[in-house]
PANUTI-10626 format. One record per residue (C-alpha): x, y, z. Coordinates in steps of 0.02 Angstrom, whole numbers, padded with zeros to 5 digits, always signed. Each point is the difference from the previous one (the first is absolute). Last residue first. Example, Ala and Ser with C-alpha at 12.3 -4.5 7.8 and 13.67 -1.06 7.14 Angstrom:
+00684-00053+00357/-00069-00172+00033/
END
This chain:
-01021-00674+00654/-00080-00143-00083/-00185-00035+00038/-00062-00107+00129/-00076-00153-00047/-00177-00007+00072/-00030-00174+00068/-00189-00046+00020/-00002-00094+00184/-00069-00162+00067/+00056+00004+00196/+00090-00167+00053/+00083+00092+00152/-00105+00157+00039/+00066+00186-00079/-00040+00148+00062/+00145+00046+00083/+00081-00007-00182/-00110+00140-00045/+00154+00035-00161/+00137-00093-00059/-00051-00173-00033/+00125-00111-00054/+00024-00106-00135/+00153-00109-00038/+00108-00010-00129/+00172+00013+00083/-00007-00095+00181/-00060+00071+00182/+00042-00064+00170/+00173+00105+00017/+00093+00159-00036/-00157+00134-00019/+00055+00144-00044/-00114+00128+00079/-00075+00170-00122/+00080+00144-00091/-00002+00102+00140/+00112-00130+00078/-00014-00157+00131/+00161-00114+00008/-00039-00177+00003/-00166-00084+00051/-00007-00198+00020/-00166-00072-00058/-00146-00090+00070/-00135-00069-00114/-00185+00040-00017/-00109-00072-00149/-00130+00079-00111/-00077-00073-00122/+00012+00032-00165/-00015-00194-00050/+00198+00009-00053/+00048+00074+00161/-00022+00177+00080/+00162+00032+00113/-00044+00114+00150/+00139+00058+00102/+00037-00022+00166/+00130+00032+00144/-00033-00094+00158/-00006+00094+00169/-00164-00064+00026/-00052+00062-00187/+00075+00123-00078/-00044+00085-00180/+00114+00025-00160/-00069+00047-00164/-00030+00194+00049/+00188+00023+00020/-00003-00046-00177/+00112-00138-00063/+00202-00008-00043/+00043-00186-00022/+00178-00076+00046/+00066-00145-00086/+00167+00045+00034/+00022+00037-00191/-00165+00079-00005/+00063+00135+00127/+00137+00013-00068/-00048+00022-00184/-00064+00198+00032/-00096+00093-00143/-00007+00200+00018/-00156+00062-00037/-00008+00174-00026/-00143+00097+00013/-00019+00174-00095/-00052+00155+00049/+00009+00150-00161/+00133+00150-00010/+00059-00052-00167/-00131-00085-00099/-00028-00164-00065/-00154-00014-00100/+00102+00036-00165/+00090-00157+00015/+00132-00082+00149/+00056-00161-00077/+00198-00003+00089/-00032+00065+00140/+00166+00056+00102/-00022-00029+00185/+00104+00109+00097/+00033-00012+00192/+00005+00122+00137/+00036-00088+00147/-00087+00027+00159/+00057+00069+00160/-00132+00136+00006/+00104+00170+00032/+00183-00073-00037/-00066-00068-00153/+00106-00174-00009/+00169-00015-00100/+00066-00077-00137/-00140+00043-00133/-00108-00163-00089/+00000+00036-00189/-00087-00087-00137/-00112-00117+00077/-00095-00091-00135/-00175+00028-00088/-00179-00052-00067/-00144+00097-00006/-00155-00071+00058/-00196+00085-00061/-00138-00027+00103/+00055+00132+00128/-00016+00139-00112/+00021+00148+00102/+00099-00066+00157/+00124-00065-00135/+00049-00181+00020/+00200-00068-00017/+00062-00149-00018/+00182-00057+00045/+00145-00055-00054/+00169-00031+00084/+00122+00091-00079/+00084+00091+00151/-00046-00097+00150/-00166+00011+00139/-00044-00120+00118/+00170+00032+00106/-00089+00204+00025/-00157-00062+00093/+00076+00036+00174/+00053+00170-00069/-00168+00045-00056/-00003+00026-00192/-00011+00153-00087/-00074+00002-00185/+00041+00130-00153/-00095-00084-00139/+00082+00050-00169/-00020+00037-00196/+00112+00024-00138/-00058+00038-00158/-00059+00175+00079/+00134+00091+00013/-00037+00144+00143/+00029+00179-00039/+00004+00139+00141/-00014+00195-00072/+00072+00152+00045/+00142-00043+00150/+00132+00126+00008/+00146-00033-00071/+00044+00167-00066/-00107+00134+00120/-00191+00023-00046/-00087+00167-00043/-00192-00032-00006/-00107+00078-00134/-00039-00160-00102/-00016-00118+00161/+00094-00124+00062/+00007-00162+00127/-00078-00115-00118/-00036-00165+00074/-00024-00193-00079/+00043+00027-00183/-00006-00135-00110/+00126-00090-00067/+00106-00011-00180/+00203+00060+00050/+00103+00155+00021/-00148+00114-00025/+00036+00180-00071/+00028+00174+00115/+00047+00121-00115/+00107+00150+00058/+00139-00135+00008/+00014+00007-00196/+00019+00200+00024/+00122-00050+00142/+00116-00085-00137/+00027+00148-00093/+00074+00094+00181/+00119-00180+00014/+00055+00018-00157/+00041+00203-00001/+00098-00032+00161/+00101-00147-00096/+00032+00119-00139/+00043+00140+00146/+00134-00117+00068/+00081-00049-00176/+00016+00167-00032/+00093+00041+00145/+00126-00139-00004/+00034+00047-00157/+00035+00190+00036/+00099-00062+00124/+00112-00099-00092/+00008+00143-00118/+00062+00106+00155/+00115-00137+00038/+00064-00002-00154/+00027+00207-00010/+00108-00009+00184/+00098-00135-00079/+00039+00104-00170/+00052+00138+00125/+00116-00133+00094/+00098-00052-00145/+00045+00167-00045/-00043+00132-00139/+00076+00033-00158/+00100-00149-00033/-00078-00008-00162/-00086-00177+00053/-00065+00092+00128/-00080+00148-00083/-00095-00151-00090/-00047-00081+00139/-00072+00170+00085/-00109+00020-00156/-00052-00181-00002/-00062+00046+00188/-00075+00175-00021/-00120-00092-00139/-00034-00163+00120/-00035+00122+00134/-00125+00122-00126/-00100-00163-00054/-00008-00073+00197/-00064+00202+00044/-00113-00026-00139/-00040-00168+00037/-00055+00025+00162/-00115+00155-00019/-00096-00101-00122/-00035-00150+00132/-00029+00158+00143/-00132+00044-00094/-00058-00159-00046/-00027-00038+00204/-00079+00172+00012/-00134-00064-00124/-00006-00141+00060/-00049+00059+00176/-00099+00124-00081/-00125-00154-00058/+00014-00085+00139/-00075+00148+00105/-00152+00015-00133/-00010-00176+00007/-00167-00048+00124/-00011-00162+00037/-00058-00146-00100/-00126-00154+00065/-00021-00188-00018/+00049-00003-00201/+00007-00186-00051/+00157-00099-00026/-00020-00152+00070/-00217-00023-00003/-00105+00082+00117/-00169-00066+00082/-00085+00141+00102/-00090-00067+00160/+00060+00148+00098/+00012+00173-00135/+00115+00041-00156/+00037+00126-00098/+00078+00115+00108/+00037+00157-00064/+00074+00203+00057/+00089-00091+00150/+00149+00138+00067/+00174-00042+00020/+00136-00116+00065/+00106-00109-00077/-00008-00187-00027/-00174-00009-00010/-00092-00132+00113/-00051-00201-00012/-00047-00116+00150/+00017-00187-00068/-00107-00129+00062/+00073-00204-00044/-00081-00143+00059/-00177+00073+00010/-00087-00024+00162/-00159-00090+00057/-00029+00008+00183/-00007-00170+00100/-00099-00103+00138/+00070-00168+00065/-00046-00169-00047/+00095-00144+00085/-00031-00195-00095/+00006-00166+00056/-00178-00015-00010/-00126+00060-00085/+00022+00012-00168/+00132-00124+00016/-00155-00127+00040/+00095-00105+00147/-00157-00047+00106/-00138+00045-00122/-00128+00121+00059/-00160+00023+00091/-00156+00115+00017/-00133-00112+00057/-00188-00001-00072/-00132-00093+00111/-00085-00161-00057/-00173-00026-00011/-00091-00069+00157/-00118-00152-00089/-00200+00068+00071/-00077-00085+00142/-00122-00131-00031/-00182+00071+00057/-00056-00081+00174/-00151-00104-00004/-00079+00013+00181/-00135+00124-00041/-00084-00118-00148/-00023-00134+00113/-00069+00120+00134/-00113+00047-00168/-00055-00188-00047/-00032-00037+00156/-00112+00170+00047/-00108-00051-00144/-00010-00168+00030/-00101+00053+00170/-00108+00106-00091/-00057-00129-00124/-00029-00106+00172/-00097+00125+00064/-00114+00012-00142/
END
């Protein structure tokens, strides 16, 4: 019995000692990128406003009182189309007193020419002199004169009853109305703001110190805060000649050249503005969070072909909001992580996570 016991108590110290085989430590996802990726790298994004091209601000050419406006913000118009019409109860005497004076005209023209070939022919029977038939000329000169005066008058009053309508001078859509039917508004005065929409533009400005990456033509793409799945592709259109004197930066113009019905005016958009000099001088722009110190040494973690991941010292450039260009220690094609980089342990088994494309 004591011996059964005794086995017993073997067979379970025995049993107490076996240790359970610890369990394979699974690998831990990394955020990384590719060393020279032109999504991102080599490139400056800055912030934008979409813009039409071309904004017209449209008004009556005389003054008077609104009695219609037929359109309202948002409104698509078509060349041609009626905006808004004044009132034309003053044009309309205007004219009136303008054909007036027309029909006044030619009778005092009629009765000069009459008096005139009268005076000629007293003339030519020596009855009166060469002066008086001077003195009737000039009066039928004047009479010409005149009546040439009010038929330009009477014009210009028949053209203010075209002027009393307001009509679009080219297919847009209107951005602002400034006018109401009631309101009295003085000739070129602003009623209504048109902007053409065929023609569609990112209004960007870029820091002076980022200005030499930047050239008219150069292209670009282009991201809308809204729909940031979708790129748009573009070029720099304008770049103006001298900085904002209140931020420094240059205004500059990128003209997109795919922009669809999702593109509206007023809307954020990021511009990406691709840079070969960098690349050129094989110079890589990485996340500040990519780059760690170690003793003075500055590191970044490259993850090799068995995902693992291995430290190596660079040589740090300029730093930026954009990131640190990194101008030695790292080659085109390779992956870095970008992201709990202080984490890391040399030989580390990682899951790379590809960052997506700005």
């Amino acid at each position: 019995m004591n011996v059964k016991l005794l086995f017993m108590v073997f067979f379970a110290v025995l049993a107490g000692c076996h240790k359970p085989a610890e369990p394979a430590i699974a690998p831990r996802p990394a955020l990384t990128m590719v060393v020279g990726d032109p999504g991102v790298s080599g490139s400056m994004v800055l912030v934008g406003e979409v813009r039409p091209r071309f904004e017209a601000s449209q008004g009556f050419r005389i003054g008077g009182k609104v009695i219609e406006r037929r359109v309202d913000v948002g409104a698509s118009v078509k060349k041609g189309q009626l905006i808004a019409r004044l009132d034309t109860a003053d044009v309309n005497l205007n004219v009136a007193a303008a054909m007036a004076d027309v029909r006044a005209a030619e009778a005092s023209h009629a009765l000069a020419v009459a008096e005139f070939e009268r005076q000629r022919q007293l003339y030519a029977r020596k009855f009166i002199s060469a002066s008086a038939l001077d003195i009737r000329d000039a009066e039928l000169k004047t009479s010409a004169a005149r009546l040439a005066q009010v038929k330009a008058q009477a014009n210009v009053s028949g053209n203010q009853m075209q002027y009393a309508s307001l009509t679009a001078d080219r297919d847009g859509v209107v951005t602002m109305v400034r006018a109401e039917p009631g309101q009295v508004v003085q000739a070129g005065e602003v009623v209504v703001q048109l902007a053409n929409l065929r023609e569609t533009e990112v209004l960007v400005a870029v820091p002076e110190s980022r200005m030499a990456e930047v050239a008219v033509g150069a292209p670009v793409t282009v991201k809308m805060w809204a729909n940031p799945n979708k790129t748009y592709a573009g070029h720099v259109r304008e770049i103006a000649p001298a900085a904002d004197s209140a931020t420094r930066a240059f205004n500059v113009r990128v003209s997109l050249t795919d922009a669809d019905a999702m593109v509206k005016f007023g809307m954020t958009a990021g511009v990406k503005f691709k840079s070969q000099q960098a690349q050129q001088a094989q110079q890589w722009l990485i996340p500040l969070a990519a780059l760690t110190e170690n003793n003075g040494k500055k590191l970044v973690w490259v993850i090799d072909a068995g995902n693992r991941a291995q430290p190596r010292e660079v040589t740090a450039g300029d730093f930026s909001e954009q990131g640190v260009l990194i101008t030695g220690g790292l080659q085109a094609g390779e992956k870095i992580a970008i992201a709990g980089v202080h984490t890391l342990v040399k030989g580390q088994l990682v899951t790379p996570v590809t960052r997506a494309t700005p």
